[in-house]
C-alpha positions as a Markdown table, in Angstrom:
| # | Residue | x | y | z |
|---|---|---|---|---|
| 1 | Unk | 0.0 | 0.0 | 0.0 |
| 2 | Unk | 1.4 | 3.5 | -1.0 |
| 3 | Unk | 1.2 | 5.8 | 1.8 |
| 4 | Unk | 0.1 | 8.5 | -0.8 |
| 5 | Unk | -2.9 | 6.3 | -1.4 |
| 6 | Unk | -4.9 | 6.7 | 1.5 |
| 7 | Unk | -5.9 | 10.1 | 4.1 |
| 8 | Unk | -7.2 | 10.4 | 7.3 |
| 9 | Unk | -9.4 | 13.3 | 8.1 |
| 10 | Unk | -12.6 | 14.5 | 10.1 |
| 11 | Unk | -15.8 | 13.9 | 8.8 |
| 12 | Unk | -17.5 | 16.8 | 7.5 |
| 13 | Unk | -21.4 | 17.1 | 6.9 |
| 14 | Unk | -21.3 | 16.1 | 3.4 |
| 15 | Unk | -20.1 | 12.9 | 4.6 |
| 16 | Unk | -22.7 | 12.1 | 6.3 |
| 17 | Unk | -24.8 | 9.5 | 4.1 |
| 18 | Unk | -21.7 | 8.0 | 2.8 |
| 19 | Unk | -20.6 | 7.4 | 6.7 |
| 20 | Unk | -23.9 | 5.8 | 7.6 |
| 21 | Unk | -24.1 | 3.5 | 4.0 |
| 22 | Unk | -20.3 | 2.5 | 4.8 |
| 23 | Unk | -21.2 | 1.8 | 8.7 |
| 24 | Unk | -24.1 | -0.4 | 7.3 |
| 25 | Unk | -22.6 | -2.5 | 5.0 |
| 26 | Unk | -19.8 | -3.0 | 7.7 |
| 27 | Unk | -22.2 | -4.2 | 10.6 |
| 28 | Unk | -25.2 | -6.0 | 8.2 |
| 29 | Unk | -26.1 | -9.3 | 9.9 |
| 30 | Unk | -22.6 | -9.4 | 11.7 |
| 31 | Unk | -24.2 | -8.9 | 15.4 |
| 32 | Unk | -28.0 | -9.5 | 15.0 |
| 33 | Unk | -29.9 | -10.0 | 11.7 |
| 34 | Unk | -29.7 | -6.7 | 10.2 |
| 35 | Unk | -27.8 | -3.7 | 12.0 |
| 36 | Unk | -28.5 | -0.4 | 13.9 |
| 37 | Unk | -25.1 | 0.9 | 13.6 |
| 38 | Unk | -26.3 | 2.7 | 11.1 |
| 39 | Unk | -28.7 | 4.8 | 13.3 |
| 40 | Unk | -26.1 | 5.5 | 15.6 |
| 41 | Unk | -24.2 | 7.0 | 13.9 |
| 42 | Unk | -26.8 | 9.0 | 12.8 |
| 43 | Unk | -28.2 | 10.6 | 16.0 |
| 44 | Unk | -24.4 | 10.2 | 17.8 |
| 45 | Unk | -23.5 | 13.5 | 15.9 |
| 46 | Unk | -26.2 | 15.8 | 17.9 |
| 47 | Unk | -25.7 | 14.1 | 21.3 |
| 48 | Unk | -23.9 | 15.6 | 24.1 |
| 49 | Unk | -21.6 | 13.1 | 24.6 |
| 50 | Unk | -20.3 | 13.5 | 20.6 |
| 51 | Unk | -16.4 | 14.3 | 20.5 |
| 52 | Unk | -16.6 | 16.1 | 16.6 |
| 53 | Unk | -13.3 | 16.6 | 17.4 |
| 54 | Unk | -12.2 | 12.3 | 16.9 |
| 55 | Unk | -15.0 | 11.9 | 14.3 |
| 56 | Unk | -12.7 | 10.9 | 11.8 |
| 57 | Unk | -12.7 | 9.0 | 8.1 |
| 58 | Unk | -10.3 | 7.1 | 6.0 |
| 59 | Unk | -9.9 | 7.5 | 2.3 |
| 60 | Unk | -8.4 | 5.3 | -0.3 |
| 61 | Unk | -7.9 | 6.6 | -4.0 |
| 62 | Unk | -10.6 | 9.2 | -2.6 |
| 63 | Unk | -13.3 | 6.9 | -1.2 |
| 64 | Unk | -14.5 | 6.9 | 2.2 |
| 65 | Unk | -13.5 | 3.3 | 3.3 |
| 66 | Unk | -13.9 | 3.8 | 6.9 |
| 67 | Unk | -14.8 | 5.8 | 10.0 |
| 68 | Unk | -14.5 | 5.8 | 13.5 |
| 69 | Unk | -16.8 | 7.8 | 16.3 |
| 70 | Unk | -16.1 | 9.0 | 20.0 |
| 71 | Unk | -18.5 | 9.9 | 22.9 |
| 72 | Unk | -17.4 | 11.1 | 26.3 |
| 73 | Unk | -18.1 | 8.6 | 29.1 |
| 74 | Unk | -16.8 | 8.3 | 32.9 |
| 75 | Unk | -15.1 | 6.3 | 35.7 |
| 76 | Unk | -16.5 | 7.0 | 39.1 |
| 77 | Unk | -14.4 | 5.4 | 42.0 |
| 78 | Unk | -15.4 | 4.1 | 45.1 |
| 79 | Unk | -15.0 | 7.4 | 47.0 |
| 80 | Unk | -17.2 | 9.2 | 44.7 |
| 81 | Unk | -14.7 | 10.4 | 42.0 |
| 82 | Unk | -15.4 | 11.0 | 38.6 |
| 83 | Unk | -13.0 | 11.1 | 35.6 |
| 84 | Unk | -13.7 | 12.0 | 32.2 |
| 85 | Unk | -12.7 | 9.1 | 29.4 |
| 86 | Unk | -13.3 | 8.0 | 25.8 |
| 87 | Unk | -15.3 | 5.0 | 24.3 |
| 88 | Unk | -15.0 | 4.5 | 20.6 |
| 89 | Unk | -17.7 | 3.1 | 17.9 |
| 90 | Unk | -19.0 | 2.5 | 15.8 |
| 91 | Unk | -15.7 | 1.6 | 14.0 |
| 92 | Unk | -16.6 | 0.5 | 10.6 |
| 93 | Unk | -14.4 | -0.8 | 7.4 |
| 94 | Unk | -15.9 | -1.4 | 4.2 |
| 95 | Unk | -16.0 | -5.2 | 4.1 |
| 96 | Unk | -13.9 | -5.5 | 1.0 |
| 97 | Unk | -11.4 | -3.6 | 2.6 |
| 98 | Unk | -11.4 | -5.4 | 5.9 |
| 99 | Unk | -8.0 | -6.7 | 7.1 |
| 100 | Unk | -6.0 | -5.1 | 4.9 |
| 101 | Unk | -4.9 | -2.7 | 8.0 |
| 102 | Unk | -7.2 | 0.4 | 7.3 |
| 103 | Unk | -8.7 | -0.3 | 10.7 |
| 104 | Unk | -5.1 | 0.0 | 12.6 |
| 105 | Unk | -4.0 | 3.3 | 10.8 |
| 106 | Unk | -7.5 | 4.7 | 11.9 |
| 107 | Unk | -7.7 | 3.8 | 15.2 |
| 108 | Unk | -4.0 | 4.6 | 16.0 |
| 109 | Unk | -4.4 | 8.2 | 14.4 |
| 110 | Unk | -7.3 | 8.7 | 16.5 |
| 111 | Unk | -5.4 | 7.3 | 19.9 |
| 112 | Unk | -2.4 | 9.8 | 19.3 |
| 113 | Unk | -5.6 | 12.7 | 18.2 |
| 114 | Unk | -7.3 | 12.0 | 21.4 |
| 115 | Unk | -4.2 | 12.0 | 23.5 |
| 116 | Unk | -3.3 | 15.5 | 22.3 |
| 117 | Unk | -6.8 | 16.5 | 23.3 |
| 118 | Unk | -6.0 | 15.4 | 26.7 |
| 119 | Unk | -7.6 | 12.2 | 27.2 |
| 120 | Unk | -6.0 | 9.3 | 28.8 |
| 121 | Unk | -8.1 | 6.7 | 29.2 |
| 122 | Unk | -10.3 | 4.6 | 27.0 |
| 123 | Unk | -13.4 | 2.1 | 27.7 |
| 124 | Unk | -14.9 | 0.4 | 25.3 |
| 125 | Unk | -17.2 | -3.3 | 24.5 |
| 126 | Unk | -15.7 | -5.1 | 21.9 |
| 127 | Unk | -14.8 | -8.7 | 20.8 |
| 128 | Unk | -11.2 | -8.7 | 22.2 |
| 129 | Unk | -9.6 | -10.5 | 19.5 |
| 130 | Unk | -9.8 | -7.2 | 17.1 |
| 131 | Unk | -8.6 | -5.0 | 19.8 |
| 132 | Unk | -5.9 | -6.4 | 21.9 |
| 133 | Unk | -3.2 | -5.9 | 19.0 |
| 134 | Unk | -4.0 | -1.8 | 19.4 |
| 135 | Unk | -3.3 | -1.7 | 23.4 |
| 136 | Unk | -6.3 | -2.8 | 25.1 |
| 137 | Unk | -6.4 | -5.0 | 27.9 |
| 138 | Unk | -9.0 | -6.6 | 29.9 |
| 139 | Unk | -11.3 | -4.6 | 32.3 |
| 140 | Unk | -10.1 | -6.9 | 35.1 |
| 141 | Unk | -6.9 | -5.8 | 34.9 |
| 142 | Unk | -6.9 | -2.6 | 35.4 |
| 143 | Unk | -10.2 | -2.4 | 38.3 |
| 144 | Unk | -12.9 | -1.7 | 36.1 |
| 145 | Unk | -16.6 | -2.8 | 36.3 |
| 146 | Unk | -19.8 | -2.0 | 36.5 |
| 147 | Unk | -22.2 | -1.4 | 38.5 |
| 148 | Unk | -22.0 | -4.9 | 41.1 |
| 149 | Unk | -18.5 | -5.7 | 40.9 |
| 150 | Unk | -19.3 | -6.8 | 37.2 |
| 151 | Unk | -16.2 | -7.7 | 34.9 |
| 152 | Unk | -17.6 | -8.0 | 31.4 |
| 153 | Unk | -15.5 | -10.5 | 29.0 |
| 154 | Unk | -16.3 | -8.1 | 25.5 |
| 155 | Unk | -15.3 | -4.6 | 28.0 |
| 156 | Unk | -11.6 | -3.4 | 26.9 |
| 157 | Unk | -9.6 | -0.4 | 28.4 |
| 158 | Unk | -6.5 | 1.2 | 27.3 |
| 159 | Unk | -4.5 | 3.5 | 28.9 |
| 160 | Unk | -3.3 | 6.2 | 26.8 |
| 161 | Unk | -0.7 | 7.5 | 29.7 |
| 162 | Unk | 0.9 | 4.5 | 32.1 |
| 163 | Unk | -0.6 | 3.9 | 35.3 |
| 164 | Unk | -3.2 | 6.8 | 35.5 |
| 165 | Unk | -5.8 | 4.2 | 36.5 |
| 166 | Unk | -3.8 | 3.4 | 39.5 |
| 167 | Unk | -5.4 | 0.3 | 40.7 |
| 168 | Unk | -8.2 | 1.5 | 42.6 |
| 169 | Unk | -11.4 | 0.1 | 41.1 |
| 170 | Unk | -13.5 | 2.3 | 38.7 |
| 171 | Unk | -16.9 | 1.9 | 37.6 |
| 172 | Unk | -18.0 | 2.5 | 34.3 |
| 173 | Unk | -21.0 | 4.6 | 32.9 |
| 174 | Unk | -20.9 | 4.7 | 28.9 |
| 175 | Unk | -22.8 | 7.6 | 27.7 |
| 176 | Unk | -26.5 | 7.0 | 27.2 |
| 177 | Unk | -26.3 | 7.9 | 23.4 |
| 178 | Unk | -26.7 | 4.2 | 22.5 |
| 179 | Unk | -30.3 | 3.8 | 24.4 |
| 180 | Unk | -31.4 | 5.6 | 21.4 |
| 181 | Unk | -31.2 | 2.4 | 19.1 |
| 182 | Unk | -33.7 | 0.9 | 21.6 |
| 183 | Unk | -36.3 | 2.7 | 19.8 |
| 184 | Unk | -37.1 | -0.1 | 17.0 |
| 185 | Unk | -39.6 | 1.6 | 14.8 |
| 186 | Unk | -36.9 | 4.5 | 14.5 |
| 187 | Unk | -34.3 | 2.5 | 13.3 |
| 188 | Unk | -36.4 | 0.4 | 10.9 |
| 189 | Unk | -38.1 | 3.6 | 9.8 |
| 190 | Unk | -34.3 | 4.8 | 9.1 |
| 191 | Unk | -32.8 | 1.8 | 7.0 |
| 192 | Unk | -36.2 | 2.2 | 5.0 |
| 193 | Unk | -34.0 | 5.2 | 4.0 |
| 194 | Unk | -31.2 | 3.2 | 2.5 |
| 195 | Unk | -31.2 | 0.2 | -0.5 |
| 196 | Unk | -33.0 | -2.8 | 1.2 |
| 197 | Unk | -30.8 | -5.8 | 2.5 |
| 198 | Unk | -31.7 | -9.3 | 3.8 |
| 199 | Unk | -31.1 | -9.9 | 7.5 |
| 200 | Unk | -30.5 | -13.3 | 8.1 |
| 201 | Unk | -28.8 | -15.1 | 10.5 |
| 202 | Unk | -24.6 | -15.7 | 10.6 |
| 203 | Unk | -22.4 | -17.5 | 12.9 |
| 204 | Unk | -21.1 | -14.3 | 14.0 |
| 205 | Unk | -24.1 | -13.6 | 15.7 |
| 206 | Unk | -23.6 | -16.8 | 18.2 |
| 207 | Unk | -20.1 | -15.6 | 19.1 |
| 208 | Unk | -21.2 | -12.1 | 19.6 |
| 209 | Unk | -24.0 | -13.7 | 22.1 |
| 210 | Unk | -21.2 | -15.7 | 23.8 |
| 211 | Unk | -18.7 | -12.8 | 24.2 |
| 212 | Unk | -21.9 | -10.0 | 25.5 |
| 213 | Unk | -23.1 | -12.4 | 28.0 |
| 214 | Unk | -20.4 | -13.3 | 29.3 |
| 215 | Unk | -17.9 | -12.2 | 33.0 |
| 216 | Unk | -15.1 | -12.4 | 34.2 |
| 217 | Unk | -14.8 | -13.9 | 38.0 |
């Protein structure tokens, strides 16, 4: 790959349908039959928790082939403390360009963006096997649950500065931005919007089961 080829950049508004198409055809029938990834996106941009600032795209030969999304979320600690962090996602790659290392460059570029901002810590839920290779560790590791001492197997954290976690144990509250896509009639009234698609059912889906309902002890 020609480093000349591809560009990282923020999204800009005109991007917008292209973002949500790409994000679709990433996610169809990979977690459920079907996909609401798409909707999020969509409504993440006028949420609170929205960091435009880490709302970035990847082009190759000058098509949008990816995209990646931020929202603010916090760790409280036992004694009441709250610290501002990151989660990530969607993260989508056009599936023909899937491991080919798009993803990687994206993420990394974001990490090093969100770092400059100030950030230093980031929680997210994701099938460990993509995200381990980019720095993330298990919750368990570094203290952090939720609410009732709960260590999720799919929730990943990376430090983006050593040791500011420090041990003591953090709970985790994502930003309620992804409620939204509880709203069914919404989202189906949304991908009325785009080409249709058939949701069936993939192996994918059973692993994805597995990994979201599943602890750590």
């Amino acid at each position: 790959m020609n480093k000349n080829d591809f560009i990282i950049r923020l999204e800009t508004i005109s991007d917008h349908r292209e973002v949500e198409n790409l994000t679709r055809e990433a996610f169809w029938n990979q977690y459920v039959p079907g996909c609401n990834e798409h909707y999020l996106v969509h409504v993440m941009r006028n949420h609170e928790d929205f960091v435009p600032e880490l709302d970035f795209v990847i082009e190759f030969n000058g098509k949008i082939i990816g995209n990646v999304m931020y929202t603010k979320s916090k760790l409280i600690d036992e004694n009441g403390f709250e610290k501002l962090i990151l989660s990530f996602g969607p993260v989508s790659i056009l599936p023909e360009y899937q491991r080919k290392g798009f993803g990687k460059m994206l993420l990394e570029h974001s990490f090093l963006k969100a770092k400059e901002l100030g950030y230093d810590t980031i929680v997210i839920f994701g099938h460990p096997g993509n995200y381990i290779a980019r720095g993330f560790k298990s919750c368990k590791k570094y203290n952090v649950c939720l609410e009732g001492d709960v260590y999720p197997t799919a929730m990943l954290v990376k430090e983006l500065k050593d040791n500011v976690l420090d041990g003591r144990k953090w709970y985790f509250h994502e930003s309620p931005v992804s409620e939204l896509c509880g709203d069914d009639e919404a989202v189906c009234n949304f991908d009325a919007l785009f080409p249709h698609k058939e949701k069936k059912w993939m192996l994918s889906q059973e692993e994805f089961y597995i990994y979201s309902h599943s602890t750590i002890a």
